[in-house]
MDTraj code that builds the backbone (N, CA, C; nanometers):
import mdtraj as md
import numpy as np

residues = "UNK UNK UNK UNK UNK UNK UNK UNK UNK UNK UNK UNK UNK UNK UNK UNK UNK UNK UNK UNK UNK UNK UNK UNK UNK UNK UNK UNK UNK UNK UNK UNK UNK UNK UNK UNK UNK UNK UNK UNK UNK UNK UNK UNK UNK UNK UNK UNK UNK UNK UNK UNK UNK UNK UNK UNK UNK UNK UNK UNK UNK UNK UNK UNK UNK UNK UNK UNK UNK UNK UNK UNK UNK UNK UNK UNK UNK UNK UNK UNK UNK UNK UNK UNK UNK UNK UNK UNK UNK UNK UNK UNK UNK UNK UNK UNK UNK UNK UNK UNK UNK UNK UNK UNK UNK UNK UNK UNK UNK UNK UNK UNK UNK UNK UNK UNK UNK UNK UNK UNK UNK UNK UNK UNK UNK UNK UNK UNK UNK UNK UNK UNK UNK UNK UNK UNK UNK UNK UNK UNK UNK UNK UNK UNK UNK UNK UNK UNK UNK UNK UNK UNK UNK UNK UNK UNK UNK UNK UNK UNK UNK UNK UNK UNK UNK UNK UNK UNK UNK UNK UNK UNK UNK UNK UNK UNK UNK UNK UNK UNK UNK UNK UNK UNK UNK UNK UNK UNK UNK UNK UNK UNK UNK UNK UNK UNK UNK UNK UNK UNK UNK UNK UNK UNK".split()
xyz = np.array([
    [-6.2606, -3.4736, 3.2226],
    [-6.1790, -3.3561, 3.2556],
    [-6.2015, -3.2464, 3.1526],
    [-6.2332, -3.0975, 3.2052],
    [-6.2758, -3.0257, 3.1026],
    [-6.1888, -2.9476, 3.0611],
    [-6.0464, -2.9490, 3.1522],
    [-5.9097, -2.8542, 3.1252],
    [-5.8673, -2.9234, 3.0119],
    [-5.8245, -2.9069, 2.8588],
    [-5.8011, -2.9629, 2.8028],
    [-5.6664, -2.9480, 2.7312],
    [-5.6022, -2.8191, 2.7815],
    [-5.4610, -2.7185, 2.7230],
    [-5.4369, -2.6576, 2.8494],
    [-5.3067, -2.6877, 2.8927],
    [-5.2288, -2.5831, 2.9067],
    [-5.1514, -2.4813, 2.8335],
    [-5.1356, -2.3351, 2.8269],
    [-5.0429, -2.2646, 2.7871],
    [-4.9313, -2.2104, 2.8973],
    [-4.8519, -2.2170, 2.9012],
    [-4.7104, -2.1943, 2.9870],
    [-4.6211, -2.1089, 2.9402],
    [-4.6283, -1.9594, 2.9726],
    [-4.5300, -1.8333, 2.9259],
    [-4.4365, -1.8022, 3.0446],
    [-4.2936, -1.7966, 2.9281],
    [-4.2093, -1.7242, 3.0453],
    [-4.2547, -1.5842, 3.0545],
    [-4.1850, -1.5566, 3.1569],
    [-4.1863, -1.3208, 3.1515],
    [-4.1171, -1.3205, 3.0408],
    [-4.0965, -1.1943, 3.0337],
    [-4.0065, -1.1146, 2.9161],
    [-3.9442, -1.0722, 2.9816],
    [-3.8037, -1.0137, 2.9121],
    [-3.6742, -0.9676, 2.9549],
    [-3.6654, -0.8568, 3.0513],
    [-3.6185, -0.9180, 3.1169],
    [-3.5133, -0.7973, 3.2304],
    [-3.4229, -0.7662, 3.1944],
    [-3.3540, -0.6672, 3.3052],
    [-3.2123, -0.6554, 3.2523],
    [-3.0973, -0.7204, 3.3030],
    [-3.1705, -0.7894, 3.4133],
    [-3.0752, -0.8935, 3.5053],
    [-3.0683, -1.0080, 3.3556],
    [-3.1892, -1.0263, 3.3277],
    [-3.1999, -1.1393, 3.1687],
    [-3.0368, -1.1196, 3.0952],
    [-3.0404, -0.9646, 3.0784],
    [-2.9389, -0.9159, 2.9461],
    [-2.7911, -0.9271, 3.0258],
    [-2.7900, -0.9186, 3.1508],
    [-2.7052, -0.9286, 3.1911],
    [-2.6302, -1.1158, 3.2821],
    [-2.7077, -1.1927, 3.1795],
    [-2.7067, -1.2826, 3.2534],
    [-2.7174, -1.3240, 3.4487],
    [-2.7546, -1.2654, 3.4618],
    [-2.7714, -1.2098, 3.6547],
    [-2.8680, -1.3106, 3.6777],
    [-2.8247, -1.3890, 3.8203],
    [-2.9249, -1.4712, 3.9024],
    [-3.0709, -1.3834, 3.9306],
    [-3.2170, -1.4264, 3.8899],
    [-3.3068, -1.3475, 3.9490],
    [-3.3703, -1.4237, 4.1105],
    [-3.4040, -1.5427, 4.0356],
    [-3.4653, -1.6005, 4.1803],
    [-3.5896, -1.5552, 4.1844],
    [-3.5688, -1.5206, 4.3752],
    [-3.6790, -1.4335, 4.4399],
    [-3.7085, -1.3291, 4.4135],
    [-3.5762, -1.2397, 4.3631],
    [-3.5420, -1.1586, 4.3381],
    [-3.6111, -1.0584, 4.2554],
    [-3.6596, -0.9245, 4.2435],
    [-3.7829, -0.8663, 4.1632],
    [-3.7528, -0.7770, 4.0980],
    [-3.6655, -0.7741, 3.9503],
    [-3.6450, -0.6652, 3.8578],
    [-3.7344, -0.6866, 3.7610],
    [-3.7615, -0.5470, 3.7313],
    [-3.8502, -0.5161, 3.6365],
    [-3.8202, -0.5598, 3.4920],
    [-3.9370, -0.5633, 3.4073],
    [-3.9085, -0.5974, 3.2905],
    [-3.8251, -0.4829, 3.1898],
    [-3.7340, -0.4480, 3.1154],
    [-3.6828, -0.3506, 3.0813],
    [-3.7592, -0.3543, 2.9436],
    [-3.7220, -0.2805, 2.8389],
    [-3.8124, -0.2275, 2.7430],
    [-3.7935, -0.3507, 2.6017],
    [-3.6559, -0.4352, 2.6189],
    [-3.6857, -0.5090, 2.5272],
    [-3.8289, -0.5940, 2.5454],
    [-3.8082, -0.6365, 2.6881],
    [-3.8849, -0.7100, 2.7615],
    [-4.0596, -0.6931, 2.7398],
    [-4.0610, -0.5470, 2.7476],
    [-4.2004, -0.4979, 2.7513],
    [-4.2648, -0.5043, 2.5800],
    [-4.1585, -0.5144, 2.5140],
    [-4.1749, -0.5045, 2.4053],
    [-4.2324, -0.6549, 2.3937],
    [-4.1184, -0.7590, 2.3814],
    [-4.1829, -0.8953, 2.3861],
    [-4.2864, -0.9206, 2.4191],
    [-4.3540, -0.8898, 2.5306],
    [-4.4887, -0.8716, 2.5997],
    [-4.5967, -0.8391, 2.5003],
    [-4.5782, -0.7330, 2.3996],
    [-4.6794, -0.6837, 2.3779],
    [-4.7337, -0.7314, 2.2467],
    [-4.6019, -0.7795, 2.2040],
    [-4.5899, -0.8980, 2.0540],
    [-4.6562, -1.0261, 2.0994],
    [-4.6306, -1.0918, 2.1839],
    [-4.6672, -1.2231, 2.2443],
    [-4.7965, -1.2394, 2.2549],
    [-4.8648, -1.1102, 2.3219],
    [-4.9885, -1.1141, 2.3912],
    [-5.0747, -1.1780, 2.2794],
    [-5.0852, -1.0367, 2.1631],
    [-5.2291, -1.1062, 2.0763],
    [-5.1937, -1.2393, 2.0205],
    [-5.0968, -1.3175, 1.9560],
    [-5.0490, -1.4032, 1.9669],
    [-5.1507, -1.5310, 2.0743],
    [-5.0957, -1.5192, 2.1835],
    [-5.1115, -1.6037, 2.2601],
    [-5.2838, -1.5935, 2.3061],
    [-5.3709, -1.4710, 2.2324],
    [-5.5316, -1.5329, 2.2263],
    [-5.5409, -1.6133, 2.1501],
    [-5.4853, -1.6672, 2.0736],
    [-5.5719, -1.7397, 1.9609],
    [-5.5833, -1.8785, 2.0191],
    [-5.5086, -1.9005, 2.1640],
    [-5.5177, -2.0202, 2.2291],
    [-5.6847, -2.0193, 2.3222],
    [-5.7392, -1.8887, 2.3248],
    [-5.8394, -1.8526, 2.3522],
    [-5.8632, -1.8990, 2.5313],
    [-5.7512, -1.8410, 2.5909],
    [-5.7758, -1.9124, 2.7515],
    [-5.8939, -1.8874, 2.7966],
    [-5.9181, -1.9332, 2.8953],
    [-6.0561, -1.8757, 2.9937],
    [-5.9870, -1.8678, 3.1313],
    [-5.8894, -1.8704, 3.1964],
    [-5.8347, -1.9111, 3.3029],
    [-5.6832, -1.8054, 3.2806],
    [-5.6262, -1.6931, 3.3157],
    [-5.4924, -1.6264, 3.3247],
    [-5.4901, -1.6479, 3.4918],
    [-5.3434, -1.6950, 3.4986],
    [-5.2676, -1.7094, 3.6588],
    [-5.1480, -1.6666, 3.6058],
    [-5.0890, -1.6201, 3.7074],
    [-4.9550, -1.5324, 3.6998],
    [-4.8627, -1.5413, 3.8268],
    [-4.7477, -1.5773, 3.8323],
    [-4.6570, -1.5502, 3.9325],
    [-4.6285, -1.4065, 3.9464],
    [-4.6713, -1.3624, 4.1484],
    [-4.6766, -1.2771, 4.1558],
    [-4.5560, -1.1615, 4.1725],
    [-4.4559, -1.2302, 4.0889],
    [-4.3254, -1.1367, 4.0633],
    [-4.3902, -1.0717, 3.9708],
    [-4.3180, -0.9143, 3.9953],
    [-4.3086, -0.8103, 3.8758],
    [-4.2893, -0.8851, 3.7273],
    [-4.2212, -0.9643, 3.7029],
    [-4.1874, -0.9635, 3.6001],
    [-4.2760, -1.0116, 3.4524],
    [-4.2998, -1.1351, 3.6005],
    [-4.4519, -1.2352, 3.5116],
    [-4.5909, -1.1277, 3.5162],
    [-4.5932, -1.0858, 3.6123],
    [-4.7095, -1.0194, 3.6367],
    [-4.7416, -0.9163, 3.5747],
    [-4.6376, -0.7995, 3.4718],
    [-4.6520, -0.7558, 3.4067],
    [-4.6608, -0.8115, 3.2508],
    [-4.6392, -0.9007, 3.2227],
    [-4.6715, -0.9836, 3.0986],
    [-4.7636, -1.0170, 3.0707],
    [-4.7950, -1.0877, 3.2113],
    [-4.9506, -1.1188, 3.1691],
    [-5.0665, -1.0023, 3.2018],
    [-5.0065, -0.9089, 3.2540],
    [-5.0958, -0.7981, 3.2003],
    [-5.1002, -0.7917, 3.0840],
    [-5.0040, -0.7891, 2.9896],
    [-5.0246, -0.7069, 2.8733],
    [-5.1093, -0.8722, 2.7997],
    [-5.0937, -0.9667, 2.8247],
    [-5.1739, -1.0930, 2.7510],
    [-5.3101, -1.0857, 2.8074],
    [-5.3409, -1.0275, 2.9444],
    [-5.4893, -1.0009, 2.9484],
    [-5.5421, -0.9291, 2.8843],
    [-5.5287, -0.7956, 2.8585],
    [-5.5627, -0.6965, 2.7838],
    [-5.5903, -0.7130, 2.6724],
    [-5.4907, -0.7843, 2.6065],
    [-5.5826, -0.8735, 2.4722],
    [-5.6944, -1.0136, 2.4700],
    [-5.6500, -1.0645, 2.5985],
    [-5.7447, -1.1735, 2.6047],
    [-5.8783, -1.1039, 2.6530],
    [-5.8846, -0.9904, 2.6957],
    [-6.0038, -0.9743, 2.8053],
    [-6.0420, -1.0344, 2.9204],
    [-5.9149, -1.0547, 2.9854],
    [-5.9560, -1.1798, 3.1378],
    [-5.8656, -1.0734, 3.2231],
    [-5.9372, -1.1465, 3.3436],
    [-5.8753, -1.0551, 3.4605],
    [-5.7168, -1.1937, 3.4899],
    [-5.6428, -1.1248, 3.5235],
    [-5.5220, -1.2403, 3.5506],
    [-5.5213, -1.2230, 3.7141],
    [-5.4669, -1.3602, 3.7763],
    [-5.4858, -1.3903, 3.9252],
    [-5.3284, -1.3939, 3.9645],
    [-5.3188, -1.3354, 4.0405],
    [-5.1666, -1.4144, 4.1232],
    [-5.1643, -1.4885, 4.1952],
    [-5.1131, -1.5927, 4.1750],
    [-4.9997, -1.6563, 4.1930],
    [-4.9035, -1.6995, 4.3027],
    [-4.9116, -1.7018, 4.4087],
    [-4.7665, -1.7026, 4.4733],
    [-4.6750, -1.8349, 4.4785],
    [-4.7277, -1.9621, 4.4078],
    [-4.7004, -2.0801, 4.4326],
    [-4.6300, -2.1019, 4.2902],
    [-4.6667, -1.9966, 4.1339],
    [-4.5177, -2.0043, 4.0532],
    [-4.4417, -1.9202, 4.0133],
    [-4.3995, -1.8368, 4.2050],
    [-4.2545, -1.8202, 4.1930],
    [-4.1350, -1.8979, 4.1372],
    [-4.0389, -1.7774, 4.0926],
    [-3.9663, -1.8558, 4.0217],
    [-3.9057, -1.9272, 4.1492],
    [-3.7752, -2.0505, 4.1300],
    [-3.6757, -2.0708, 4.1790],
    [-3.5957, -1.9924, 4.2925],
    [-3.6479, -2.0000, 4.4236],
    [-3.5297, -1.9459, 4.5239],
    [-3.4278, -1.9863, 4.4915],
    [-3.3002, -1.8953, 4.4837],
    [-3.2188, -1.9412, 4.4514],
    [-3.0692, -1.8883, 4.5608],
    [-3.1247, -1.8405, 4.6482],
    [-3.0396, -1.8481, 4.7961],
    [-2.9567, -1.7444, 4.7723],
    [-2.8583, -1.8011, 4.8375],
    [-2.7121, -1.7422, 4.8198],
    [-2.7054, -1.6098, 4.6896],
    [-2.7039, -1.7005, 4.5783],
    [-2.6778, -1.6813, 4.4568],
    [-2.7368, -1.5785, 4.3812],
    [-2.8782, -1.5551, 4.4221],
    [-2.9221, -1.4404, 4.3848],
    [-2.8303, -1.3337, 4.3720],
    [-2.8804, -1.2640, 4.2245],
    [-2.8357, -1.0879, 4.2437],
    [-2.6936, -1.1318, 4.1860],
    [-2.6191, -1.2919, 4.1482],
    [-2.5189, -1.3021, 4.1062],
    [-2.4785, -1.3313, 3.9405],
    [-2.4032, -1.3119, 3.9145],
    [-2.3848, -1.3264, 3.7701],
    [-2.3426, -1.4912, 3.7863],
    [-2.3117, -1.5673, 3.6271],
    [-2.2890, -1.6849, 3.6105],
    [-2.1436, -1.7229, 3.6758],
    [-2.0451, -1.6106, 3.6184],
    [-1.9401, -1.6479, 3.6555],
    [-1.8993, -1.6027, 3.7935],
    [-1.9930, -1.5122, 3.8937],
    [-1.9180, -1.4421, 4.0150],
    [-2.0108, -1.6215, 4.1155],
    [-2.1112, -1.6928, 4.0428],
    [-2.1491, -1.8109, 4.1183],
    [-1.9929, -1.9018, 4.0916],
    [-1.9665, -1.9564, 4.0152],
    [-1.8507, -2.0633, 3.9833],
    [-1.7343, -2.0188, 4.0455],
    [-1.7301, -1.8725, 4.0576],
    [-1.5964, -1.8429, 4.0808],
    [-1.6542, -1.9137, 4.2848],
    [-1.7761, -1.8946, 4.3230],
    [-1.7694, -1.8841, 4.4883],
    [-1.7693, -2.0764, 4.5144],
    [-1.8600, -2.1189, 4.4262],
    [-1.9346, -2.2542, 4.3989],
    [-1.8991, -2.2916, 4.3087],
    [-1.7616, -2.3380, 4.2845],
    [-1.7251, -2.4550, 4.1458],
    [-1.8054, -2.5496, 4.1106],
    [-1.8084, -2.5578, 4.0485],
    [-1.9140, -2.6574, 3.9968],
    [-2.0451, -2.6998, 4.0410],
    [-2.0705, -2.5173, 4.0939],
    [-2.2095, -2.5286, 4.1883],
    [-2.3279, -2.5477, 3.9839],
    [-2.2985, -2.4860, 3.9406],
    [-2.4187, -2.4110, 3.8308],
    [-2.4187, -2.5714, 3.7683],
    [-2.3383, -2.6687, 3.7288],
    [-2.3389, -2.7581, 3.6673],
    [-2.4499, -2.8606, 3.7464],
    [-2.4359, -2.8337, 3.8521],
    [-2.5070, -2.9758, 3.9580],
    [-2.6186, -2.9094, 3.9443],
    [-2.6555, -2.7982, 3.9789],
    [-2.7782, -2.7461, 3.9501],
    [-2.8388, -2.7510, 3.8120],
    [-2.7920, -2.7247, 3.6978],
    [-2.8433, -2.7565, 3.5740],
    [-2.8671, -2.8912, 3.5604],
    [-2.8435, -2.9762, 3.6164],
    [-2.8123, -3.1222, 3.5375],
    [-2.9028, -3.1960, 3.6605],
    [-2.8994, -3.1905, 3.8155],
    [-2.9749, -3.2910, 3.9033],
    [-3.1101, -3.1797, 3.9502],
    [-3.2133, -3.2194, 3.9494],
    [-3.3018, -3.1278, 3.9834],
    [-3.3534, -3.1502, 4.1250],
    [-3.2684, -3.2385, 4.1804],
    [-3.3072, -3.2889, 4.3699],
    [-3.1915, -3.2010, 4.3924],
    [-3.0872, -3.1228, 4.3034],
    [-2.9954, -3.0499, 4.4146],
    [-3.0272, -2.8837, 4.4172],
    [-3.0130, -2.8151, 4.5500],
    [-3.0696, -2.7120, 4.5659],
    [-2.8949, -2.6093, 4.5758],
    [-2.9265, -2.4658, 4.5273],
    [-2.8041, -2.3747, 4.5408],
    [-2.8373, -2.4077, 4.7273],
    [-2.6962, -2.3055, 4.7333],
    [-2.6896, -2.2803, 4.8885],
    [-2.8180, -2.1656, 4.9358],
    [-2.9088, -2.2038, 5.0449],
    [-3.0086, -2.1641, 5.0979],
    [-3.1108, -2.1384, 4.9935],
    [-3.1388, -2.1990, 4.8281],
    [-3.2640, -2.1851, 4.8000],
    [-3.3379, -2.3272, 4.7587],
    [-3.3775, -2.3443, 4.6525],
    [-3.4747, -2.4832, 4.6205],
    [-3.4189, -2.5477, 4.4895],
    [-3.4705, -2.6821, 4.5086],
    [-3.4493, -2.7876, 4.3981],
    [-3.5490, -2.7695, 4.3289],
    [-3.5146, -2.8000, 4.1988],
    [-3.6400, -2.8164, 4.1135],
    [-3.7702, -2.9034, 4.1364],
    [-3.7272, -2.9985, 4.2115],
    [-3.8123, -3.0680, 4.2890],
    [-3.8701, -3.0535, 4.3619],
    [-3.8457, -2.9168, 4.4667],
    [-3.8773, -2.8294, 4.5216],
    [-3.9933, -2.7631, 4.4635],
    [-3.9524, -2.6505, 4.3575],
    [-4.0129, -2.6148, 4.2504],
    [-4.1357, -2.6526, 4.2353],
    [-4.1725, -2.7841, 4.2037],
    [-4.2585, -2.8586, 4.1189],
    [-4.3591, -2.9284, 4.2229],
    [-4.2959, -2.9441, 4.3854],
    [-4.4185, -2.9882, 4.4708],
    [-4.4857, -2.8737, 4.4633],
    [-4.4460, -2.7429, 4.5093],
    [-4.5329, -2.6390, 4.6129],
    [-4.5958, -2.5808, 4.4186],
    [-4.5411, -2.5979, 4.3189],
    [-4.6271, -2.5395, 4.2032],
    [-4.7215, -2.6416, 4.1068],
    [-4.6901, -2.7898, 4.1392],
    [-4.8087, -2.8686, 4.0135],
    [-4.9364, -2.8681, 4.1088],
    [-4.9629, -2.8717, 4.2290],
    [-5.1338, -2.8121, 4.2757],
    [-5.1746, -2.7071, 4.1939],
    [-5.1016, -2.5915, 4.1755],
    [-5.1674, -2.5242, 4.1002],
    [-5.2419, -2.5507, 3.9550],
    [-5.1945, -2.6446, 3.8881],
    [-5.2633, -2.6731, 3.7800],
    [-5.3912, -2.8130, 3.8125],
    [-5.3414, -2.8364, 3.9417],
    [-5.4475, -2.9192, 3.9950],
    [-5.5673, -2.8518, 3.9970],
    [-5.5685, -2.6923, 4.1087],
    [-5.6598, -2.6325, 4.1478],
    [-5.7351, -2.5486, 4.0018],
    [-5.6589, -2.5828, 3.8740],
    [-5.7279, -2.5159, 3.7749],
    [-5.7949, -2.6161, 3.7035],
    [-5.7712, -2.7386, 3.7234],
    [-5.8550, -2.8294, 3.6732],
    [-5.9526, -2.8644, 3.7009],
    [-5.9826, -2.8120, 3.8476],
    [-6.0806, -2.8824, 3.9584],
    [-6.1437, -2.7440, 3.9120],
    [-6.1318, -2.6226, 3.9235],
    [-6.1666, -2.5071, 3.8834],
    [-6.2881, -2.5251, 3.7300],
    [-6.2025, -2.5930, 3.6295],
    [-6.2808, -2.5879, 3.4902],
    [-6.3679, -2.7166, 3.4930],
    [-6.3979, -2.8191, 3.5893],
    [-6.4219, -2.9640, 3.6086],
    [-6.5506, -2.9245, 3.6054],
    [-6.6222, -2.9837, 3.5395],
    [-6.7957, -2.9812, 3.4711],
    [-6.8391, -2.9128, 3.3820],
    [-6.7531, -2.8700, 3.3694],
    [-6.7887, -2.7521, 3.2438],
    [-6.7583, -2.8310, 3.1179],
    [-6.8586, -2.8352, 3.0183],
    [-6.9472, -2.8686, 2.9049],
    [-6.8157, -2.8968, 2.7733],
    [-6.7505, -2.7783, 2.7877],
    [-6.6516, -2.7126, 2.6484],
    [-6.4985, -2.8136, 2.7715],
    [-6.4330, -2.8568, 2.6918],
    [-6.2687, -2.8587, 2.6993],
    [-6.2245, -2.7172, 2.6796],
    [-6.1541, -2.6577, 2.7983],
    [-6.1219, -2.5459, 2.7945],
    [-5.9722, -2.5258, 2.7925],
    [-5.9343, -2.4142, 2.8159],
    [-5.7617, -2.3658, 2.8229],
    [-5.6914, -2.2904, 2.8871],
    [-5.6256, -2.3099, 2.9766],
    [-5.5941, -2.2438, 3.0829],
    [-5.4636, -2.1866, 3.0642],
    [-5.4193, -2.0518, 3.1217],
    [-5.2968, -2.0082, 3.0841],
    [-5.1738, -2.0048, 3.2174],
    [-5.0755, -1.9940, 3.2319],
    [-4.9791, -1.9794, 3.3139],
    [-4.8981, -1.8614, 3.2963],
    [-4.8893, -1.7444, 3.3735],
    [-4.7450, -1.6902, 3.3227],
    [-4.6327, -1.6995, 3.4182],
    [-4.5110, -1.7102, 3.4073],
    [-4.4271, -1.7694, 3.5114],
    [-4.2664, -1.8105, 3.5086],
    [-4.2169, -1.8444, 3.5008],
    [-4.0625, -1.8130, 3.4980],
    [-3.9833, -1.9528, 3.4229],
    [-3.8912, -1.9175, 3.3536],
    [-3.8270, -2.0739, 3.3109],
    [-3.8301, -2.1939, 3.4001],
    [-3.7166, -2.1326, 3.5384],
    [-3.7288, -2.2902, 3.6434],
    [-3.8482, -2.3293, 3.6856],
    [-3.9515, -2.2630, 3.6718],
    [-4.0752, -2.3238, 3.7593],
    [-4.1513, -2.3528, 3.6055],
    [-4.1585, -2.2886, 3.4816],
    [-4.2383, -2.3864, 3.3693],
    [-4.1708, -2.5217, 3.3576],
    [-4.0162, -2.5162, 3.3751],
    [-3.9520, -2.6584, 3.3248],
    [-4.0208, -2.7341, 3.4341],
    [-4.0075, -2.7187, 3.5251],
    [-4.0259, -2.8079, 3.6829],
    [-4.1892, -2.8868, 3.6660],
    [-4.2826, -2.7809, 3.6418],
    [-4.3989, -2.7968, 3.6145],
    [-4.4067, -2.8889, 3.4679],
    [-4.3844, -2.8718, 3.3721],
    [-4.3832, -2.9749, 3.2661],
    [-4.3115, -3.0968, 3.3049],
    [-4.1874, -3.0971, 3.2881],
    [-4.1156, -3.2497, 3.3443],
    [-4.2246, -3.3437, 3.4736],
    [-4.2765, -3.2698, 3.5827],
    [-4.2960, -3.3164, 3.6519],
    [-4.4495, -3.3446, 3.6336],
    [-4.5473, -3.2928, 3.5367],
    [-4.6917, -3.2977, 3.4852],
    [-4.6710, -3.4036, 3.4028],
    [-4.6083, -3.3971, 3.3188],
    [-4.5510, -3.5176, 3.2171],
    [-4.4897, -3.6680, 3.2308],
    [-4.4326, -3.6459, 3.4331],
    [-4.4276, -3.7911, 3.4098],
    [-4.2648, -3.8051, 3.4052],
    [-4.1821, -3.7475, 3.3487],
    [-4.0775, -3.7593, 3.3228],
    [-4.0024, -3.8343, 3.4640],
    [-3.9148, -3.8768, 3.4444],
    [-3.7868, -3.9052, 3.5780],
    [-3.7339, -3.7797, 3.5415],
    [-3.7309, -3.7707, 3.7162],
    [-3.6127, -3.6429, 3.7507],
    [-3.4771, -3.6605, 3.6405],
    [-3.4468, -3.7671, 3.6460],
    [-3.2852, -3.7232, 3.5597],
    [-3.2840, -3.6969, 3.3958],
    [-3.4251, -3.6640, 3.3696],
    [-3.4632, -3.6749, 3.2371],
    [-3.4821, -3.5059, 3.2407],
    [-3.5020, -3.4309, 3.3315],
    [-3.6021, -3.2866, 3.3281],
    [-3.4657, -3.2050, 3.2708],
    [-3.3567, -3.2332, 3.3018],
    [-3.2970, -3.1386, 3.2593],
    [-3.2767, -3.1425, 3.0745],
    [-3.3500, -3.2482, 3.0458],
    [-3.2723, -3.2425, 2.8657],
    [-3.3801, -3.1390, 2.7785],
    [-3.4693, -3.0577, 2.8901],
    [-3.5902, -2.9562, 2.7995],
    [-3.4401, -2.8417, 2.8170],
    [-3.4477, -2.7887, 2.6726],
    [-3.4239, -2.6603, 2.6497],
    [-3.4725, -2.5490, 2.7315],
    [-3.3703, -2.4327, 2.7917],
    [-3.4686, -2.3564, 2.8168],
    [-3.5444, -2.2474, 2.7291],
    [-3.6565, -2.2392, 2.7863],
    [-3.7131, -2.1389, 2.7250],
    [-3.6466, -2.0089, 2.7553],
    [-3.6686, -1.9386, 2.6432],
    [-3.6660, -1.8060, 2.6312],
    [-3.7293, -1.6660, 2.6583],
    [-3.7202, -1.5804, 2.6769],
    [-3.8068, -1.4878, 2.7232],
    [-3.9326, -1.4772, 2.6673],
    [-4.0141, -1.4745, 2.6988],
    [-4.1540, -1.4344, 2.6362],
    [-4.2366, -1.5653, 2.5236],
    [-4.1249, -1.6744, 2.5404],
    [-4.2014, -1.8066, 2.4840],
    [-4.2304, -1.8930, 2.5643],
    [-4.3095, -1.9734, 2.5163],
    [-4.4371, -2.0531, 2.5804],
    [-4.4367, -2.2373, 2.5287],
    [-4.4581, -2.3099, 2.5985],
    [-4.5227, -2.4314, 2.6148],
    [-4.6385, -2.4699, 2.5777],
    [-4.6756, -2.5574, 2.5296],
    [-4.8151, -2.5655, 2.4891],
    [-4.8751, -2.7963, 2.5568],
    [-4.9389, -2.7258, 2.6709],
    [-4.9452, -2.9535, 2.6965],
    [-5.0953, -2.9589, 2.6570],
    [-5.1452, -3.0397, 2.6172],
    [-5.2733, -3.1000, 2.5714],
    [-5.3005, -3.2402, 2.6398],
    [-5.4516, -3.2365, 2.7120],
    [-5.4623, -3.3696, 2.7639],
    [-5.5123, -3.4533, 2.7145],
    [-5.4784, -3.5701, 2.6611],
    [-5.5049, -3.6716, 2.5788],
    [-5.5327, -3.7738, 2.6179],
    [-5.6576, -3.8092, 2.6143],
    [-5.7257, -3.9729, 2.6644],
    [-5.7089, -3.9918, 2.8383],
    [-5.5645, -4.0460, 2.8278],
    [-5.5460, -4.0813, 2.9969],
    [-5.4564, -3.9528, 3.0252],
    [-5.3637, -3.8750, 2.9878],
    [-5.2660, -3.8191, 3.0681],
    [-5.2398, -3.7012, 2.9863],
    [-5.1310, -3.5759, 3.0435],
    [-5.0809, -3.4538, 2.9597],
    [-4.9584, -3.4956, 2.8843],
    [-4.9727, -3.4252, 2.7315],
    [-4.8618, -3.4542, 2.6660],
    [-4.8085, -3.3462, 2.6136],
    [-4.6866, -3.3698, 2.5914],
    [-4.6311, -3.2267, 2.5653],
    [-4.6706, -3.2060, 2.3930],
    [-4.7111, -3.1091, 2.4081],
    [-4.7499, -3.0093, 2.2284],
    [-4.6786, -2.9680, 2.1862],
    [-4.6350, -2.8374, 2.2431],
    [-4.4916, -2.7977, 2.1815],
    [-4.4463, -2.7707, 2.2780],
    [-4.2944, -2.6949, 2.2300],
    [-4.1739, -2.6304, 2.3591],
    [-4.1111, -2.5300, 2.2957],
    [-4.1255, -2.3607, 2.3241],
    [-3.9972, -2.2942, 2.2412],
    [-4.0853, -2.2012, 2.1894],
    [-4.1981, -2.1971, 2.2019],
    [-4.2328, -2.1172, 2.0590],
    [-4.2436, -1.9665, 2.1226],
    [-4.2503, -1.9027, 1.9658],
    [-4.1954, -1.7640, 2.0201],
    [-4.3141, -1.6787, 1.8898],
    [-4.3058, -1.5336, 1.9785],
    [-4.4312, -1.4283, 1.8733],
    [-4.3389, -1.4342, 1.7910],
])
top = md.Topology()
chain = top.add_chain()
for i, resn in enumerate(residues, 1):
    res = top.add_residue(resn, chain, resSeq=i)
    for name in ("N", "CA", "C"):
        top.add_atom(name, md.element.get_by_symbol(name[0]), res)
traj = md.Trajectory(xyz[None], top)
């Protein structure tokens, strides 16, 4: 196998971010803290030296990893398979205007990743229609000479979904990853037989 790293970036901040606000499907722009993060992150995140940028084709990711191509010198691809989290109903909602409709909707959702909000997806969800994609980048770098490194840019629920579920983990285990933060990244390395996690958290 010649994929030998994954790198896994969230977007950078919105203002739905600052405002704690459901994004989902949902497509707000990155606001200026956000863009800022972006532009700190980027050179940063060459020294992982990708050959491979994919991007979820939300605004949000998709402008990030613009600004991480531009220093990498790669063209970045979209994406449509790591959208973030449909998140139904709930979209466009704050934390507390969800609990106040769905008591103890946000808890079942943080904690079981087979349970879905009203009308969007489980993390499990999540993680079928998005770990092909790191399939199709492996099969992508497969004969090639060098162990290479492939990048992701893409949203908290769909990096967690994608690690827990690349890694092996049991579902009732995925929820104990921290989430990431805006504009930090994952790092898995494939080792002998399988992917292991490198790091989690890190930030420009």
């Amino acid at each position: 196998m010649s994929l030998q790293r994954l790198v896994l970036v969230r977007h950078g901040r919105t203002t739905w971010n600052a405002e704690s606000r459901m994004q989902g499907r949902l497509d707000p722009e990155l606001d200026e803290t956000g863009r800022a993060q972006a532009l700190a992150a980027a050179p940063v995140l060459t020294v992982y030296e990708p050959v491979l940028l994919v991007a979820s084709d939300q605004v949000r990711a998709w402008r990030t990893a613009e600004a991480v191509a531009k220093e990498a010198a790669l063209v970045p691809r979209p994406e449509p398979r790591l959208r973030e989290t449909a998140l139904g109903d709930w979209e466009g909602l704050t934390g507390r205007e969800v609990e106040d409709g769905w008591p103890g909707g946000l808890e079942s959702w943080r904690t079981d990743p087979a349970w879905a909000p009203p009308g969007g997806e489980s993390r499990v969800d999540v993680a079928r229609r998005a770990v092909p994609v790191l399939d199709d980048l492996a099969g992508e770098l497969a004969g090639t000479d060098e162990r290479q490194t492939a990048m992701v840019v893409a949203h908290g629920g769909t990096i967690s979904a994608l690690t827990a579920s690349t890694l092996g983990w049991p579902i009732e285990a995925w929820h104990s990853l921290q989430p990431l933060a805006n504009c930090a990244w994952a790092v898995l390395e494939h080792r002998i037989d399988r992917w292991r996690l490198r790091a989690w958290g890190l930030e420009a």
